[in-house]
C-alpha positions in Angstrom: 0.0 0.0 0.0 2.7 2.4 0.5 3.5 2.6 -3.0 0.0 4.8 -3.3 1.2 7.2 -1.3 2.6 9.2 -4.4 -0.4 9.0 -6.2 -2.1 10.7 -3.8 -0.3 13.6 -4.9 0.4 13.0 -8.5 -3.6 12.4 -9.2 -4.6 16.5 -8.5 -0.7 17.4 -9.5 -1.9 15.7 -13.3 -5.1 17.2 -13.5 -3.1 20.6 -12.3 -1.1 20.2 -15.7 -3.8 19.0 -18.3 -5.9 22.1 -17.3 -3.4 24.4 -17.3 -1.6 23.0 -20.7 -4.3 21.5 -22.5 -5.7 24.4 -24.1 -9.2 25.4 -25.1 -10.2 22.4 -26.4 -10.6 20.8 -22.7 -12.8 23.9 -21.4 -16.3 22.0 -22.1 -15.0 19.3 -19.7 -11.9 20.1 -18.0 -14.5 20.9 -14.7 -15.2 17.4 -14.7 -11.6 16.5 -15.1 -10.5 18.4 -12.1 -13.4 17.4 -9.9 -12.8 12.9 -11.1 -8.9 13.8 -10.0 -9.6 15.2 -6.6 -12.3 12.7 -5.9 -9.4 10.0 -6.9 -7.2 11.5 -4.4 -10.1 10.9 -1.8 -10.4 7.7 -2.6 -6.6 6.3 -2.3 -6.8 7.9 0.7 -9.9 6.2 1.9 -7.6 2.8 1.1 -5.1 3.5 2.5 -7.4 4.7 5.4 -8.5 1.1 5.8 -5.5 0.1 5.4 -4.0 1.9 8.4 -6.9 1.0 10.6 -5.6 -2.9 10.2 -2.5 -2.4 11.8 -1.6 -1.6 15.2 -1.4 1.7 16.9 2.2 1.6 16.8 2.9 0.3 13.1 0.5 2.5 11.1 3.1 5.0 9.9 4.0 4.3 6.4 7.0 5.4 3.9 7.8 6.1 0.8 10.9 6.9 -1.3 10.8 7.8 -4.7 14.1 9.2 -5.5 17.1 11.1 -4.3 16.4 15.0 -4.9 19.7 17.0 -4.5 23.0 15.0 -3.5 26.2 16.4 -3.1 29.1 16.4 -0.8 27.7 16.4 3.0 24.1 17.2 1.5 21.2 15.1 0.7 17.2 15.8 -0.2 15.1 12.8 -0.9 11.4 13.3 -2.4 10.0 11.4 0.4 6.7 10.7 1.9 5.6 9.4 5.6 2.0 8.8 5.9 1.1 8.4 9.6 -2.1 9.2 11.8 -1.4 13.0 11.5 -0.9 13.4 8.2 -3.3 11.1 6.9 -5.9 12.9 9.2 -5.3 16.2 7.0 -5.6 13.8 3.9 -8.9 12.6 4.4 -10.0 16.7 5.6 -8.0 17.9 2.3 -9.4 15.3 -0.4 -12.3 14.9 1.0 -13.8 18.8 1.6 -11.3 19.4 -1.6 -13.6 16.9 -3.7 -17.1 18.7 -2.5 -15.8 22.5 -2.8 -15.0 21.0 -6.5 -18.2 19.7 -7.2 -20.1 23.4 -5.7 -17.6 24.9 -7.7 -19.0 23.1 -11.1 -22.2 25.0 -10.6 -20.9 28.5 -8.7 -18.3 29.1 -11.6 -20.6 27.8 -14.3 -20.8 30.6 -16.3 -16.9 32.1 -16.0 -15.3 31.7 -19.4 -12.0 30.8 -17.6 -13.6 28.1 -15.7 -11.3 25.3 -17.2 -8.4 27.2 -15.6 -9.8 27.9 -12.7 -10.3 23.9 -11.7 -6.5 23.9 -12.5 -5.8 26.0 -9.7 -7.7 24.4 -7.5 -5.9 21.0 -8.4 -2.7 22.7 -8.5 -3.7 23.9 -5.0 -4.8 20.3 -3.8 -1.5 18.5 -4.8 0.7 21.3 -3.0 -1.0 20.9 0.1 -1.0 17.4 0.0 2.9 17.3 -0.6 2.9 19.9 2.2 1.3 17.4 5.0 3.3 14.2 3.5 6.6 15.6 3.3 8.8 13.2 5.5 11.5 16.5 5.3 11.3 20.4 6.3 13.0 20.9 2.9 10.5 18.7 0.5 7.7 20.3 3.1 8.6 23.8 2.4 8.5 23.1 -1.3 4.9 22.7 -0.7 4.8 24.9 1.4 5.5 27.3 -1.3 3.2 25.5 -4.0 0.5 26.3 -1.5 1.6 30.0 -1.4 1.4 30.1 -5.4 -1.7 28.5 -5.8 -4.0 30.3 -3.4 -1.9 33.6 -5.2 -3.4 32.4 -8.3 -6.8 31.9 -6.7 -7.5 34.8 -5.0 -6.4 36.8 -7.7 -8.3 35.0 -10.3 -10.8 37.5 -10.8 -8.0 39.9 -11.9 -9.7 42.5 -13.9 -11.2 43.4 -10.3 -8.2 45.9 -8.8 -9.5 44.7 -5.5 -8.8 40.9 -6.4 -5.3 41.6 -8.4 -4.4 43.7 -5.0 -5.8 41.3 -2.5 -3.9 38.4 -4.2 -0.5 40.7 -4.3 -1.0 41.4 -0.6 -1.1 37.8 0.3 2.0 36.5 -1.4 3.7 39.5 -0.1 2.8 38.9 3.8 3.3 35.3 3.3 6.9 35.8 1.7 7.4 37.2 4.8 6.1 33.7 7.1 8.4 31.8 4.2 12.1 33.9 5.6 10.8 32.4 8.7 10.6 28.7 7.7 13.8 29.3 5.2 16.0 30.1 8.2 14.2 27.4 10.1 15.3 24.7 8.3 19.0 26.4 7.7 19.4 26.2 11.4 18.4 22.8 11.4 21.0 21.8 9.0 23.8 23.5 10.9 22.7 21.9 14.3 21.3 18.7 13.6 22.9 18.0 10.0 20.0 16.9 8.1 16.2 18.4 8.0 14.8 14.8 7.9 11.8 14.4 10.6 13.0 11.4 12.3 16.3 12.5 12.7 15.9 15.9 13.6 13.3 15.1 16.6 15.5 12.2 17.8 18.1 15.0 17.8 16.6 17.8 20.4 17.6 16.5 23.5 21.4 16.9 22.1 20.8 20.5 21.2 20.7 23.7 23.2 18.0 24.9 24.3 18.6 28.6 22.7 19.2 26.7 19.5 15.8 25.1 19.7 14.2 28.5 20.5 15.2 29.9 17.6 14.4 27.3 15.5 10.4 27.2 17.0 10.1 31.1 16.6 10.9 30.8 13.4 8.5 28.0 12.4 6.2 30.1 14.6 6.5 33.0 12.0 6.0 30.6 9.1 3.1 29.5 10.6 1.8 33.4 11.4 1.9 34.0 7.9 0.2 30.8 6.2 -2.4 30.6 9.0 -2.9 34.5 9.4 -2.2 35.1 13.2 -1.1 38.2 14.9 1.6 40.2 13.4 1.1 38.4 9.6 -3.5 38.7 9.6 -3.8 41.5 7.6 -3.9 39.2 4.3 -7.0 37.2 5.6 -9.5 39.6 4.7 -8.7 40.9 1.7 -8.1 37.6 0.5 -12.1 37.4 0.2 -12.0 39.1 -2.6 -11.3 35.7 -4.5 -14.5 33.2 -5.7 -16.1 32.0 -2.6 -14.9 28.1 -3.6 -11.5 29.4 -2.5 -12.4 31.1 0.7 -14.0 27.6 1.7 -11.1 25.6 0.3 -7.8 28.0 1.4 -9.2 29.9 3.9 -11.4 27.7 5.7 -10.3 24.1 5.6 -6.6 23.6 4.3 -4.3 26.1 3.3 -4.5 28.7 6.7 -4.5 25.1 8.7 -0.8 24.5 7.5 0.6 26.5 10.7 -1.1 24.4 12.9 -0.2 21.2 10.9 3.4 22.7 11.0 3.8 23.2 14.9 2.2 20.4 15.2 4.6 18.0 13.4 7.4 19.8 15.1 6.2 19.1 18.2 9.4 17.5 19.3 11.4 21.0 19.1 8.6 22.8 20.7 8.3 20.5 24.0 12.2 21.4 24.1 11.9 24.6 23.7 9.4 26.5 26.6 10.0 30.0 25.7 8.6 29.6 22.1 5.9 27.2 23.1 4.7 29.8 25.3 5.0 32.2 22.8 2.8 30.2 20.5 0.1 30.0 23.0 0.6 33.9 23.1 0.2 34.0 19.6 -3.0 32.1 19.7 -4.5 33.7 22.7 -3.9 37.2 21.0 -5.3 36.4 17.5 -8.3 34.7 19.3 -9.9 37.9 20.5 -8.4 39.8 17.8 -10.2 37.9 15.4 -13.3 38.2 17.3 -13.5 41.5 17.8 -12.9 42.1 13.7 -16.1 39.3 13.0 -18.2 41.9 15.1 -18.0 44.8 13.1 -18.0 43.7 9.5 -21.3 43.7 7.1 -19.5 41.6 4.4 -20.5 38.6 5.5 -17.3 36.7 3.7 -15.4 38.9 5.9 -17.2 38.3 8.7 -16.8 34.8 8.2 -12.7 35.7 7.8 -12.8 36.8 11.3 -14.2 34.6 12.7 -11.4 31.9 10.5 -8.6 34.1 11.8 -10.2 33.9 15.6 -10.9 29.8 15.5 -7.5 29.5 13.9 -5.9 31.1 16.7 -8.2 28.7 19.3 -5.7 25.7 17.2 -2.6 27.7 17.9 -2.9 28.5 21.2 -4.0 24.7 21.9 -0.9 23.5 20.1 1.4 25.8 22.0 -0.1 23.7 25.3 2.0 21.4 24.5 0.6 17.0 24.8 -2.4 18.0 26.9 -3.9 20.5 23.4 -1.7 18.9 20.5 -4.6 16.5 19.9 -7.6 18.6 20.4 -5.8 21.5 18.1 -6.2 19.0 15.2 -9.7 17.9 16.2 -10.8 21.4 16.4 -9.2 21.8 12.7 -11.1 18.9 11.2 -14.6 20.4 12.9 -13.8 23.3 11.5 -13.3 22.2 8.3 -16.7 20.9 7.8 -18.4 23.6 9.4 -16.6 26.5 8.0 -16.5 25.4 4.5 -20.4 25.1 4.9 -20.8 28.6 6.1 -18.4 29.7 3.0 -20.1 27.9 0.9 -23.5 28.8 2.1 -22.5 32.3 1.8 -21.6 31.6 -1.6 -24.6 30.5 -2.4 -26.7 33.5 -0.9 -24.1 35.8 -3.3 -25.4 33.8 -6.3 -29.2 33.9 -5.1 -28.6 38.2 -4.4 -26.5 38.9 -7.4 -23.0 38.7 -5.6 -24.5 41.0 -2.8 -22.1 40.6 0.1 -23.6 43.5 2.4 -25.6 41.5 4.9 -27.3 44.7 5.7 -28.9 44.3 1.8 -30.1 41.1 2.8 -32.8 39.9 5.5 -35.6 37.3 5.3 -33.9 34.9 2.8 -34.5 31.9 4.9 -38.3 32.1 3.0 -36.2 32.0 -0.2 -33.6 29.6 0.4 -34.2 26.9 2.8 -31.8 24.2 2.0 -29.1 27.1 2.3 -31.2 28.6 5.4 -30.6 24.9 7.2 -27.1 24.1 6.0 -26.0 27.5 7.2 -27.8 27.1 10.3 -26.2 24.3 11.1 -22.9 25.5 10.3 -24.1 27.8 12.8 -24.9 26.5 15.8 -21.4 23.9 15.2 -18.9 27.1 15.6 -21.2 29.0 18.3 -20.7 25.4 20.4 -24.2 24.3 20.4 -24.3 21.2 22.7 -24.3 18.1 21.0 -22.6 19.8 17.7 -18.6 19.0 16.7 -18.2 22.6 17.8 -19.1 22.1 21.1 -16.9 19.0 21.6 -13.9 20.5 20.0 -13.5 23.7 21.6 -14.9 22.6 24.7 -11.8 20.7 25.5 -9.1 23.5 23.9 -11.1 25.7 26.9 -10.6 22.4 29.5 -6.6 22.3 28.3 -6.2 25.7 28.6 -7.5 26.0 32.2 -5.3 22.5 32.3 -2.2 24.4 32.0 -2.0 25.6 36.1 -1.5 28.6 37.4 -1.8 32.1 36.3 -1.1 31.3 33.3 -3.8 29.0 32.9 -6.7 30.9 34.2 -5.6 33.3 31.9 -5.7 31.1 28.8 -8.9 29.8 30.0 -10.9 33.1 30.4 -9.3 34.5 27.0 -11.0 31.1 25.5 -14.1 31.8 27.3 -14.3 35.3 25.9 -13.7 34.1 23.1 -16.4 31.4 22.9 -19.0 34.8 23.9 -17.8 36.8 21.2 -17.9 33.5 18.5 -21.8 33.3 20.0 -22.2 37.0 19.6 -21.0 37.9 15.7 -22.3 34.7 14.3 -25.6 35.2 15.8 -25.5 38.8 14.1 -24.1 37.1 10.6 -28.0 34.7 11.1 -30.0 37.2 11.8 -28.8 40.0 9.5 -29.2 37.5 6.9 -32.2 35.3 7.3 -34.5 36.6 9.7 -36.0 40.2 9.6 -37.6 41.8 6.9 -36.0 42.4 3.5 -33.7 45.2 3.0 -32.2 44.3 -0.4 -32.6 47.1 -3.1 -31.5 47.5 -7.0 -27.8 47.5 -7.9 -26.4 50.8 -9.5 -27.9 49.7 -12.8 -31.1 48.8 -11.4 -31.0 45.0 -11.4 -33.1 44.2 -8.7 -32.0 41.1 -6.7 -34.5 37.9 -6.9 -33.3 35.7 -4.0 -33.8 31.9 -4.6 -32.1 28.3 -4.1 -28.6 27.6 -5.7 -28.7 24.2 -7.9 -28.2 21.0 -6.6 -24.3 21.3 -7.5 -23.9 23.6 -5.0 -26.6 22.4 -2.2 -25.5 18.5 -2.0 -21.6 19.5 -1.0 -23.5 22.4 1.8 -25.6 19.3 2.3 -22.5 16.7 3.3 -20.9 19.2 4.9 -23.4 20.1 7.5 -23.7 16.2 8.6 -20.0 16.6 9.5 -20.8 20.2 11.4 -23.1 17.9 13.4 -22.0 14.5 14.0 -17.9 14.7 13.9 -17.1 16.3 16.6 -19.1 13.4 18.8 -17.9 10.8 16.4 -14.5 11.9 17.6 -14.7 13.0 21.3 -17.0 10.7 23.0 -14.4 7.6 24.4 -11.5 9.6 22.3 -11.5 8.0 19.3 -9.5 10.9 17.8 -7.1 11.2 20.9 -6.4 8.3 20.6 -5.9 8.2 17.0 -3.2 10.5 17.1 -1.4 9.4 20.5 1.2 7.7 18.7 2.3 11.4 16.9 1.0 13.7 19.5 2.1 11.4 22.9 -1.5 13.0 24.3 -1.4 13.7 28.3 -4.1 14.3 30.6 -4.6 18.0 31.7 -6.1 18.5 35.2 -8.3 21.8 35.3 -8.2 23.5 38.7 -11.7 23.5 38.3 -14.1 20.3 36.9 -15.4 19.6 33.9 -18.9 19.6 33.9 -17.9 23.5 35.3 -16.2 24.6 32.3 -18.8 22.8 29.7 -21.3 25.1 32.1 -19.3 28.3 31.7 -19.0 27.6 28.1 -22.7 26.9 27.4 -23.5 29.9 29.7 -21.1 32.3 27.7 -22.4 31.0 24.0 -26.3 32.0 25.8 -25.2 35.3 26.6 -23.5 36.2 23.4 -26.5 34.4 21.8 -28.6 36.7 23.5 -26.8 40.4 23.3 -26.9 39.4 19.4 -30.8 39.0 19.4 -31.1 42.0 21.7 -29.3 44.3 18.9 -30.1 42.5 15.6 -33.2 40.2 16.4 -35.8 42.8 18.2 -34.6 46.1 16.2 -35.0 46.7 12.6 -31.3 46.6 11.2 -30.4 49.8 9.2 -29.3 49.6 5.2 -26.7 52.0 5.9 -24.1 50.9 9.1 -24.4 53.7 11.9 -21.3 55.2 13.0 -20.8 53.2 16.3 -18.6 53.4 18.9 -14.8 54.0 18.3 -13.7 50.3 18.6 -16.5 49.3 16.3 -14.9 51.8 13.4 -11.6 50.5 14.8 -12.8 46.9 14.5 -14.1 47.9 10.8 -10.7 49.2 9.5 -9.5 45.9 11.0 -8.3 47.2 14.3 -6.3 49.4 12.5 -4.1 46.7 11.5 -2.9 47.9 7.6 -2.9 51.6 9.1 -0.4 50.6 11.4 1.7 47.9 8.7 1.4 51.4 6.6 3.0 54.1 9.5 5.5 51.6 10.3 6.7 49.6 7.2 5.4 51.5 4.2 6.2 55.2 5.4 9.0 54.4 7.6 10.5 52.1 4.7 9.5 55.4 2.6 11.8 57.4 5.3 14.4 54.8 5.5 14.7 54.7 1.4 15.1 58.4 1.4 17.3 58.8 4.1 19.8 55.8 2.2 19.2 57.9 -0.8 20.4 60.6 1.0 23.3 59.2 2.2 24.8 57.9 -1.4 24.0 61.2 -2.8 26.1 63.4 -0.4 28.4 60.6 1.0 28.9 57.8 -1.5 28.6 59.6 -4.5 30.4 63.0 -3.0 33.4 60.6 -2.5 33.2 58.4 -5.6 32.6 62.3 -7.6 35.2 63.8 -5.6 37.8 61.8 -6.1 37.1 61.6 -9.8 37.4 65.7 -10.0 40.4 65.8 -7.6 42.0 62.9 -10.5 40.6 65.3 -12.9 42.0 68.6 -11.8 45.2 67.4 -11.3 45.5 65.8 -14.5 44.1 69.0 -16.3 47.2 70.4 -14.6 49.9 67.7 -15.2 48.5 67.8 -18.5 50.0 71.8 -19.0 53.7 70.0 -18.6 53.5 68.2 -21.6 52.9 71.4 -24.3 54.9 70.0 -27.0 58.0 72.7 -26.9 61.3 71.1 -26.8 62.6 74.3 -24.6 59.8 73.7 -22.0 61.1 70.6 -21.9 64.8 71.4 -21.3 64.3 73.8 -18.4 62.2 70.7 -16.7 65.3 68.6 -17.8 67.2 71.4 -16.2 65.4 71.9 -13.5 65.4 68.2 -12.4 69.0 68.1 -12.5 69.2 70.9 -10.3 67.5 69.8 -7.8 69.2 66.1 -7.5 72.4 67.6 -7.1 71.7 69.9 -4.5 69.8 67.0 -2.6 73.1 64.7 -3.3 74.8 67.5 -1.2 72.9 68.2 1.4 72.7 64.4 2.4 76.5 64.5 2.2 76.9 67.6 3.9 74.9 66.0 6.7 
């Protein structure tokens, strides 16, 4: 079976390069091409799924070598593969969703002339993840890591002609170019203190290496992962990024491609149990990003971007469980499979009120639709009440225990991380609720478009309902499927080495306070959105609300500091080669040139000019022969 492993990746890596070479004569059925390939990939990994589950706990990882990448003196890179319970967790989740956003995709891009190309991306985005989570290297991981960063480039920018798109897609690759340097100089130092950047020996390695050593090398995979999974300082990409078709939002910015930072801390999980200072860091990270997130979600009327906030906040609920260390590895990447089903439905259910309100994203435009789209009303809904942590829903198993491993931690420390999740499970309750009611309930605020096209709300096609369908059965039966008896703790104990947390406090208390805090939010929602008629046009608001709308001021400060004090530093480097560099380099040139303009009058050309130099010469070597004699 292990021989399959490549062909997980080379099935969406062929369809990648058909679509994208193949010309117009495939754009009648390259959709279909795309969609077969990824639903391929699904189903080797569904074999060698059943596979794994035959063996025992401890014999389930599986390798693969195809072929020696780079050799040369002292330096070796193998293309690779190690499929174990980790990453063939983020197989299933990555084929799987991968397959459905495909097959909404046939039906939400169905009448974009460049569809054949765009299901090109999306393979080309498939396989590069997949390398990404089956790398058994740093070095063949980061070259996925990279494939990821080019594909969702192409995506989000794929509606180019849009300025905002070509812009949103420019600012992504440029803030995750940034997250790369981190990852680059990760796996450098990894080469210089371990001699290789191969998993197994690299983890085997870490008690051998200095702590400080260590350190570095986790903040720096930290940074990577700041910038793929947008946390606190590399977010500001996230929202702008929504400016691509929804299909990507669900697929990149939901479900796979802002999950690779938690996949990557994960899998390194070795360096960061050596290294305290930048596991606590990470939870820092996480903690931050969490309420940041949250806070942005609360104040936006695109309801893509709301949804973006709310990624960016549930994201950082992932980090700051990985940065717990083996008591919140494990219920980091439950939390990231729960949220893959249920925020991929809410994408895609947003998708498909854009298509039913002629690509009306304003949810104050919208109101009532659940009379005009039920199936999209209920799928939604669901997706709903999953990420608020509605009891019995995979959102309330999930986060429930990141909140029961944060209070886990002990000490001051832990009742910090455990009230920053709880505030964070008020605020989830709070925007989301406002994202429902804004957009089904109430009565209907949608109006013409500026050339008078009035919207006529109704159900998407059964393309684009079935995958919202399938995805809302996971936002309400995973997260039991995997937490009651730990199925998926245990699943993963042989990559995580899971240990109990103790909570200073028990927990049937926390699932109280948690249940309590969704209620509340639940209910200042209704209060604000439910029982008042919701203006068109946004009111003013408070100052952190116009704060929270400008993205808490996040690409006005990336402007004062980088763009303007780069502007400053340019001008002031400028400045210096002008009057310093250049005033040397020029000087010296004119004082060469001057004296030579000078020099130059000696040689006129008459012989008697010459013979008084001659003369003159003379003179002056035999009166220096004297004086030396004299003296």
């Amino acid at each position: 079976m292990e021989n399959l492993i490549a062909l997980l990746v080379g099935a969406p890596l062929l369809g990648a390069a058909v679509l994208l070479c193949g010309g117009r004569r495939l754009d009648k059925s390259g959709h279909w091409l795309g969609t077969l390939l990824a639903a391929v990939s699904f189903f080797i990994g569904l074999a060698l799924f059943a596979d794994m589950l035959g063996k025992g706990a401890e014999d389930r990882a599986m390798h693969q070598r195809l072929f020696t990448w780079i050799s040369v003196d002292g330096f070796q890179a193998d293309i690779a593969f190690q499929l174990d319970q980790l990453s063939m967790t983020f197989v299933l989740l990555i084929t799987g969703v991968g397959t459905l956003i495909h097959v909404y995709s046939i039906g939400y891009m169905e009448h974009d002339e460049r569809r054949r190309r765009f299901f090109g991306y999306l393979n080309l985005f498939v396989a590069a993840m997949l390398l990404l989570v089956l790398a058994d290297n740093f070095l063949l991981l980061y070259f996925g890591w990279e494939g990821v960063g080019l594909a969702s480039y192409l995506l989000i920018g794929f509606w180019q002609h849009k300025p905002t798109a070509a812009t949103a897609a420019k600012k992504a690759f440029l803030v995750n170019r940034v997250g790369d340097m981190g990852l680059s100089i990760a796996i450098m130092l990894m080469f210089t203190t371990f001699g290789t950047f191969a998993f197994g020996p690299v983890f085997a390695a870490t008690d051998e290496a200095s702590e400080g050593k260590l350190t570095a090398i986790g903040l720096m995979l930290l940074l990577a992962a700041c910038g793929k999974s947008a946390q606190v300082p590399l977010q500001s990409w996230l929202g702008d990024a929504m400016e691509g078709p929804t299909p990507v939002s669900a697929l990149i910015h939901a479900a796979t491609m802002v999950t690779a930072g938690v996949y990557l801390i994960v899998r390194s999980a070795d360096i960061f149990n050596a290294a305290p200072d930048a596991q606590l860091v990470v939870t820092v990270v996480g903690a931050v990003t969490l309420l940041f997130g949250a806070i942005v979600g609360c104040a936006k009327d695109d309801i893509k971007k709301a949804l973006a906030g709310s990624t960016m906040s549930q994201i950082g609920y992932m980090i700051l469980a990985a940065g717990l260390g083996p008591i919140g590895y494990a219920f980091a990447i439950m939390h990231l499979v729960t949220h893959g089903f249920f925020k991929a439905g809410l994408f895609l259910g947003a998708g498909s009120v854009m298509h039913g309100m002629n690509d009306e994203v304003d949810m104050r435009r919208y109101g009532g639709l659940r009379k005009y789209m039920p199936v999209t009303f209920a799928t939604f809904g669901l997706g709903y009440l999953a990420i608020i942590g509605f009891p019995g829903l995979s959102g309330f198993f999930s986060k429930d225990k990141i909140i029961e491993a944060a209070f886990a931690k002990g000490g001051t420390e832990g009742w910090i991380l455990g009230s920053v999740t709880l505030l964070g499970a008020a605020i989830t309750a709070y925007y989301m609720t406002r994202v429902m009611l804004m957009t089904f309930f109430g009565e209907k605020r949608w109006q013409p478009d500026a050339e008078g096209h009035a919207p006529h709300p109704h159900e998407s096609p059964k393309s684009m309902t079935i995958p919202m369908v399938l995805l809302a059965f996971g936002s309400v039966f995973a997260g039991a499927f995997f937490g009651i008896g730990d199925r998926f703790v245990a699943w993963l104990e042989p990559v995580t080495n899971f240990e109990h947390g103790h909570p200073p406090i028990s927990a049937g208390a926390i699932t109280g306070a948690t249940v309590a805090v969704m209620v509340i939010g639940v209910g200042i929602a209704y209060l604000q959105y439910g029982r008042r008629p919701v203006p068109v046009v946004a009111p003013r608001g408070s100052l952190l609300t116009r704060a929270a709308r400008r993205d808490l001021l996040q690409d006005d400060f990336n402007h004062a500091v980088f763009v303007t004090g780069g502007t400053h530093l340019t001008r002031s480097l400028v400045y210096v080669d002008h009057t310093l560099v250049d005033g040397v380099v020029n000087g010296t040139a004119a004082s060469v040139g001057g004296l030579s303009g000078r020099l130059r009058k000696l040689q006129n050309g008459y012989a008697r000019t010459y013979a008084v130099s001659m003369f003159g010469g003379t003179a002056v070597l035999i009166a220096a022969t004297l004086l030396m004699r004299a003296v």
